[in-house]
N, C-alpha and C positions, 0 to 999 in steps of 0.2 A: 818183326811184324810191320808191313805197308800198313800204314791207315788208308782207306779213302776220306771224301772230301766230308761225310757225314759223321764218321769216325773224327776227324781233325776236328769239325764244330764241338763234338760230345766233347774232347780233352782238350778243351782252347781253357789256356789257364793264365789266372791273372799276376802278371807279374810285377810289384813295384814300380813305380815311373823310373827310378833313376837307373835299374838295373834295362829297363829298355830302352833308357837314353843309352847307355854304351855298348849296348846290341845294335844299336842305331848306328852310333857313330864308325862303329867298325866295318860295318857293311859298307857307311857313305865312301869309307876309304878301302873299298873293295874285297875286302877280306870276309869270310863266315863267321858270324858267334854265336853261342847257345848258351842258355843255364844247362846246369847238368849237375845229374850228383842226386844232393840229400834233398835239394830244395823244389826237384821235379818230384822226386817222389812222395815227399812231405803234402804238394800240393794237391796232389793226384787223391792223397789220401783223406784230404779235407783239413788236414793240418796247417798250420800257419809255421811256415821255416824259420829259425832263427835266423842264419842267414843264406845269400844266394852266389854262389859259384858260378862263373862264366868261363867258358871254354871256345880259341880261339885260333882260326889258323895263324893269326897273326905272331911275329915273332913277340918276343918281351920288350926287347927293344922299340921294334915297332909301338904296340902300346903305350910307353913312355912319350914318345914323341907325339902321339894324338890328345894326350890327358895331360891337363896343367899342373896336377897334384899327384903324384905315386909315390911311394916308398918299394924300394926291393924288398919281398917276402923272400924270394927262395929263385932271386932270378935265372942261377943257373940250372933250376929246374922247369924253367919258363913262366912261374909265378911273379906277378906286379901285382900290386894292391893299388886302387884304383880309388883315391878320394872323393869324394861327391859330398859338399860341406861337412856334416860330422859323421858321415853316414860312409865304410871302408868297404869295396868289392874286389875281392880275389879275383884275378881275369889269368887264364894259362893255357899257354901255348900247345896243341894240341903234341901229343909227344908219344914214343914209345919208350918203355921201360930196357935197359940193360940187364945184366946179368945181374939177382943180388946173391951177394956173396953174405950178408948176414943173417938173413931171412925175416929181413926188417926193411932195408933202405937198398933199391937198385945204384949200382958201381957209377952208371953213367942213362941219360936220358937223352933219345934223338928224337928234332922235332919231326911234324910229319905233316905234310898237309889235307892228312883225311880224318875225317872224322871216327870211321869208321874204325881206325887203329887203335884213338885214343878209348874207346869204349871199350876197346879188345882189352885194355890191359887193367879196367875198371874191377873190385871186387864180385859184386852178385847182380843178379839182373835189374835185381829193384832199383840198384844205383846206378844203373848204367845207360839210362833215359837222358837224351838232351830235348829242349825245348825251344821255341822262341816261334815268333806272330807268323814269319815267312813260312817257313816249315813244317808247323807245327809238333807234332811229338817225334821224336826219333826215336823207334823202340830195334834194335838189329836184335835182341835175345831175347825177346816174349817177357820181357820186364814187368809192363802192364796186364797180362796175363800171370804173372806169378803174385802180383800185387794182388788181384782182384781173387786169389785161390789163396792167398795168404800162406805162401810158400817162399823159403830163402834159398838159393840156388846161385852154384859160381858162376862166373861168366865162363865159357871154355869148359875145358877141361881143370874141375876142382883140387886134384893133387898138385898141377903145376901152381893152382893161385893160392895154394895156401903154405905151397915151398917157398913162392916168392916172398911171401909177408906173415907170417905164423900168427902175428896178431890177430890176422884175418878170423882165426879161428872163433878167438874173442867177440871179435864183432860178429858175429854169425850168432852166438850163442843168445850177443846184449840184443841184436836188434829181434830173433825169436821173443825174449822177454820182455821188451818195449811193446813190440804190435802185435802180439798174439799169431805169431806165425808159427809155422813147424820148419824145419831144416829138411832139403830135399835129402833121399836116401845117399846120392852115389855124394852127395855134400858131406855129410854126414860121416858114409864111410871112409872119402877123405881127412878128414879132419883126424879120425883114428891113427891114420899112415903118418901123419903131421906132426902128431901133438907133440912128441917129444922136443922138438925145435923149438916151441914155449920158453923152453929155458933161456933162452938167448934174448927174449923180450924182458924190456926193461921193467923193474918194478914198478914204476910210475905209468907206463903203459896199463900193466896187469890190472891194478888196480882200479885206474878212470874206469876200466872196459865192466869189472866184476863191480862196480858202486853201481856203473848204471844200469845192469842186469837185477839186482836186488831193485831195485827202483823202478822198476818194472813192473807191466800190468800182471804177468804173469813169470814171478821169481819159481815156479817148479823147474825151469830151465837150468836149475841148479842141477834137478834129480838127471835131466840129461848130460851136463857136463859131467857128473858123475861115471854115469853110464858110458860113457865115450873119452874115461880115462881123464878129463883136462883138469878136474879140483886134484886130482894125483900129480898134478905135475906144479899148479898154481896154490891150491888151497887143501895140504893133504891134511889137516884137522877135519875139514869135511866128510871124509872118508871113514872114518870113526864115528862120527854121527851118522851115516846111514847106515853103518854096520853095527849101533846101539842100540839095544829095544828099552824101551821103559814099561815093564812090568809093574805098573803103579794103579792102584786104582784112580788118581785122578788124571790119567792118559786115555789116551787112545791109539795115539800115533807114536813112531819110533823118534828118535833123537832128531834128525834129520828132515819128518815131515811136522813134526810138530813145530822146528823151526821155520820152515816153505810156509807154514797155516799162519805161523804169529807174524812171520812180511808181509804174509796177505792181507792179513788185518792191519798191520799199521800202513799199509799201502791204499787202505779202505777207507781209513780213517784221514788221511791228505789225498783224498780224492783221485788216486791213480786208479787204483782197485776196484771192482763189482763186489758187494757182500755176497751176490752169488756163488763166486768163487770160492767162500769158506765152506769146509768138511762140515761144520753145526751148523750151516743156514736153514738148511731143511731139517733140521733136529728142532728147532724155534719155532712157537707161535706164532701167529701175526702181531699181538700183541710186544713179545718180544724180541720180535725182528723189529716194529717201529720205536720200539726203547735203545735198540741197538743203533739203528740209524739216527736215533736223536742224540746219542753220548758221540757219534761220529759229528756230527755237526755243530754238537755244542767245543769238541775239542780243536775241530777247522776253525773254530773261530777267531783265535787266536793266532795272530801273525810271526811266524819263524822265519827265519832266511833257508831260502832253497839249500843253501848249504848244510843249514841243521836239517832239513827233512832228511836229505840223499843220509845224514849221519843217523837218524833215525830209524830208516828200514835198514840197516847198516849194525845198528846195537840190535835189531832183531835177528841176524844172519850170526850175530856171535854171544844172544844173551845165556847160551848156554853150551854153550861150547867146551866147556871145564868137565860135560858130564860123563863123555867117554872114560875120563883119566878118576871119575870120582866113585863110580857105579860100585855099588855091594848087593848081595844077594840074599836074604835071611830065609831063603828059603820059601816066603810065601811070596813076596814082592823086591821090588828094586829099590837102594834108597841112590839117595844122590847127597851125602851128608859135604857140606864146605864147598859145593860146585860153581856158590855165586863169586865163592872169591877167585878160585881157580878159574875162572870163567875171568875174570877181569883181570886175573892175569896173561890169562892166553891169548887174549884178546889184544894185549897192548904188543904182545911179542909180535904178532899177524900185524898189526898195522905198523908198527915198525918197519917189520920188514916189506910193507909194501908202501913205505916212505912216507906216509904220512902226517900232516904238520901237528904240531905239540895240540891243536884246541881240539882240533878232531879225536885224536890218541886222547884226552883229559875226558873231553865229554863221553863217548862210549865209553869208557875206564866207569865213569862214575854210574850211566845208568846202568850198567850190568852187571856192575857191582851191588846195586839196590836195588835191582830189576824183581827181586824176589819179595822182598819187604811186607809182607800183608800186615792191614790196621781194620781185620772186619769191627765193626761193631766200636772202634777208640777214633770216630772222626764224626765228634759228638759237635755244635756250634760253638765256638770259641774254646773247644779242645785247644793244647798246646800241641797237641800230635803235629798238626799241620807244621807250626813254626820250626820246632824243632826238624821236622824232614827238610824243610827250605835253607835253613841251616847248615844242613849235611850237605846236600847237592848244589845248593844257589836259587835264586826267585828267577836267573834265565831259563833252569831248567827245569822247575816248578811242574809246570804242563806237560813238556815230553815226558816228564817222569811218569805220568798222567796215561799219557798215549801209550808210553811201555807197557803198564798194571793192564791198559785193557786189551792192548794186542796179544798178550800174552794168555788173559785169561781166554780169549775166544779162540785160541790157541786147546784151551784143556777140555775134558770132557762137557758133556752143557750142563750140567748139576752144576758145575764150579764155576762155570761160565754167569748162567743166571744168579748164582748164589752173591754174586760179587758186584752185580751191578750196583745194590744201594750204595757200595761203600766208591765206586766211579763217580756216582754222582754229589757224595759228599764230597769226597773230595776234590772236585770241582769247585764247588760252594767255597769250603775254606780256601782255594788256594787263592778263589776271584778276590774274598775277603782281604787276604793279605794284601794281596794288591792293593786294589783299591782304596785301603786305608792306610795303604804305605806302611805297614806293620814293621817292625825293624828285627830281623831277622838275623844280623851280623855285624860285627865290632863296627864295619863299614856303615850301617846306619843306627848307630847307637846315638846318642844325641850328647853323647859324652865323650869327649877325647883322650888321648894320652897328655896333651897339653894340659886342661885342666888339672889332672893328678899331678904333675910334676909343678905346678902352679900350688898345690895344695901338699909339695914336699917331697913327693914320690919320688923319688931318682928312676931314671931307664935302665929298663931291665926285666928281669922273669916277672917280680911281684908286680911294675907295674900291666903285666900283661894279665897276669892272676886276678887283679881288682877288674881290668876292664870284662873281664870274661865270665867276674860273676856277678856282673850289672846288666853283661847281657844274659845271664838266665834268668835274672828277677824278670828282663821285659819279655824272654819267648814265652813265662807263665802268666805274664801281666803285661800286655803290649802297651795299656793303655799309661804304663808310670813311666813311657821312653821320653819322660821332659825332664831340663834342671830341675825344677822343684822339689821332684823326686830323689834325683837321681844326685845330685850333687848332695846333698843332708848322708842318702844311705852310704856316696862315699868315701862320708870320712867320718861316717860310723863305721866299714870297712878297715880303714886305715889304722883306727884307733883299737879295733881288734888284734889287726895283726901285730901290730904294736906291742902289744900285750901279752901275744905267745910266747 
């Protein structure tokens, strides 16, 4: 696509000073530079880039010699990383790709000094936009056109870019479920020819690509990986959920959507998601759509690190993943008897195998293993319910555990859904409680040591772990006796007990 000069004013986009200082600088030294990439089209879309890629005819070398501060990224790829105080810019050589032989990483890359090459060898149109103030938008493959129809499309011809790089496939699937795009057809039907070459991509690859698809505005792009073979090659537990029906009355949906509905919801609930998006929206009152929207905003209130969220619609893509392998039939309905633990088993084997580190493996293990857990009507005010679950799971995970119970229910039919809200917003209540009063929920905040006991004769060992574990169930029934006064008298009324057996 030519812009004209009215077209160039419409997409004149603002880009960081510093990344136009080294557009600047490169030009003074006669050479072309542009942004280009994720951060043109991020910008295009109203979005703010993480970060901004520059693309350059200048060799690496050359670039080193104009800038005071670089480190080599990847220079035999033409990549420098270009320091500007604490703030790092990728600047690379414009290049063409070689032959790849893995279906991952090209053998060799030759520089080029057109632009127009290095876009050639770019994934899909929407990335394949350069920018900058002289110029303005560079679009060769109707990139801005695919942007503004919300459409993902290769650059070229799509069998050759997705032989070059199979991940690509991946990212086609994550960036459809990030921005609400569709995958163009002859895309699409590439990707079928392709997909088996998946294999050859690394698990660490696999994975980033599938976390940040569930994380997404729109994870039914699952039901399309499906459909186009790629959870058969990367995620085949998938495959069994959308080929499982749940004949239950508190269903509506099969194994597979009812999972797509509960990442919607907790994708609704961290603010990625429209509650539009859910199957029950329009099944809800207004009344209780705005109770819905207020337990979403009462549970964003609390702060998690982006890495528990991404873990969170994450425990929703595998909280029931056990139920393939668990399903019985009595003839009238479907049960699913022991699927949360099966489920938490299956679960750690899938993130294993797609390498992932011990807290992430621990945290989904724990909510999907409790993911099922109902307390309707036992999350009464200063109930032990509360503590005792805090106990089980931890006070870091107190909340999401929180976020699970309601993704889930607005996940099942809406009788089950509204029937369940009292018990979302107790326990709200109680978990703020504990908080807030610091409640001690774990040998870790018992106000009683192992010291003390061995001070008071106990030797190390089982019993002295027996005494501390049943001073803390005096406090998860009685938060309020977690002081010495208490707690030192009852233990060595304890001691003197056992003494005694």
């Amino acid at each position: 696509m030519v812009l004209n000069e009215v077209q160039k004013q419409k997409y004149m986009l603002a880009m960081p000073e510093k990344v136009s200082f080294i557009i600047d600088k490169l030009y003074e030294a006669g050479y072309e530079a542009y942004a280009v990439g994720g951060c043109v089209r991020d910008s295009l879309l109203g979005m703010e880039p993480k970060d901004w890629d520059i693309t350059t005819s200048a060799g690496p070398y050359e670039v080193k010699a104009l800038f005071h501060r670089t480190f080599d990224t990847g220079i035999e790829h033409g990549t420098v990383t270009v320091l500007l105080d604490k703030d790092a810019f990728e600047v690379t050589t414009y290049r063409i790709d070689g032959k790849y032989n893995d279906s991952r990483h090209p053998s060799e890359v030759r520089f080029t000094p057109n632009l127009s090459e290095d876009l050639l060898r770019r994934d899909f149109t929407i990335n394949a936009m350069a920018y900058n103030y002289r110029e303005g938008l560079v679009d060769l493959f109707d990139g801005l056109a695919d942007l503004e129809n919300g459409i993902i499309r290769a650059v070229g011809d799509p069998v050759k870019r997705f032989d070059e790089d199979a991940l690509r496939i991946m990212r086609a699937l994550r960036f459809a479920a990030v921005l609400g795009f569709r995958i163009e057809e002859q895309t699409l039907d590439a990707m079928k020819i392709i997909v088996p070459k998946l294999k050859l991509i690394s698990a660490e690859r696999i994975k980033a690509e599938l976390f940040k698809m569930v994380s997404g505005r729109y994870p039914g792009m699952l039901h399309v990986a499906y459909e186009n073979h790629v959870t058969g090659i990367i995620f085949p537990e998938w495959d069994d959920m959308e080929e499982t029906g749940q004949e239950n009355a508190h269903h509506i949906y099969n194994c597979a959507w009812h999972t797509i509905q509960s990442i919607i919801a907790m994708n609704c609930i961290l603010g990625r998601s429209k509650p539009e998006q859910l199957g029950i929206w329009s099944m809800l009152s207004e009344e209780e759509k705005n109770r819905v929207i207020t337990l979403f905003n009462r549970l964003n209130y609390y702060e998690i690190s982006d890495k528990l969220k991404e873990n969170l619609s994450v425990t929703m893509l595998l909280h029931d993943i056990g139920k393939p392998a668990t399903k019985t039939f009595d003839g009238v309905q479907a049960h699913f008897y022991g699927h949360q633990q099966k489920s938490a088993e299956t679960a750690v084997n899938i993130l294993k195998r797609l390498k992932c580190d011990n807290e992430t493996i621990d945290d989904i293990k724990t909510l999907v293993l409790h993911h099922d857990e109902r307390y309707h009507g036992e999350w009464e005010p200063g109930s032990a319910r509360a503590r005792r679950l805090a106990n089980k799971i931890g006070i870091r995970l107190m909340f999401p555990f929180i976020m699970v119970q309601l993704a889930d229910l607005l996940a099942h039919r809406r009788e089950d859904a509204v029937n369940g809200f009292d018990t979302i917003e107790r326990m709200i209540i109680l978990a703020d409680e504990i908080i807030l009063k610091s409640q001690a929920v774990s040998l870790k905040t018992l106000c009683i040591k192992g010291r003390d006991l061995i001070d008071m004769g106990v030797k190390p060992g089982p019993e002295l772990g027996d005494i501390l574990n049943e001073l803390l169930e005096r406090i998860l029934e009685v938060p309020e006796d977690n002081n010495r006064e208490v707690l030192l008298p009852l233990a060595r009324e304890i001691i003197r007990r056992k003494s005694n057996d």
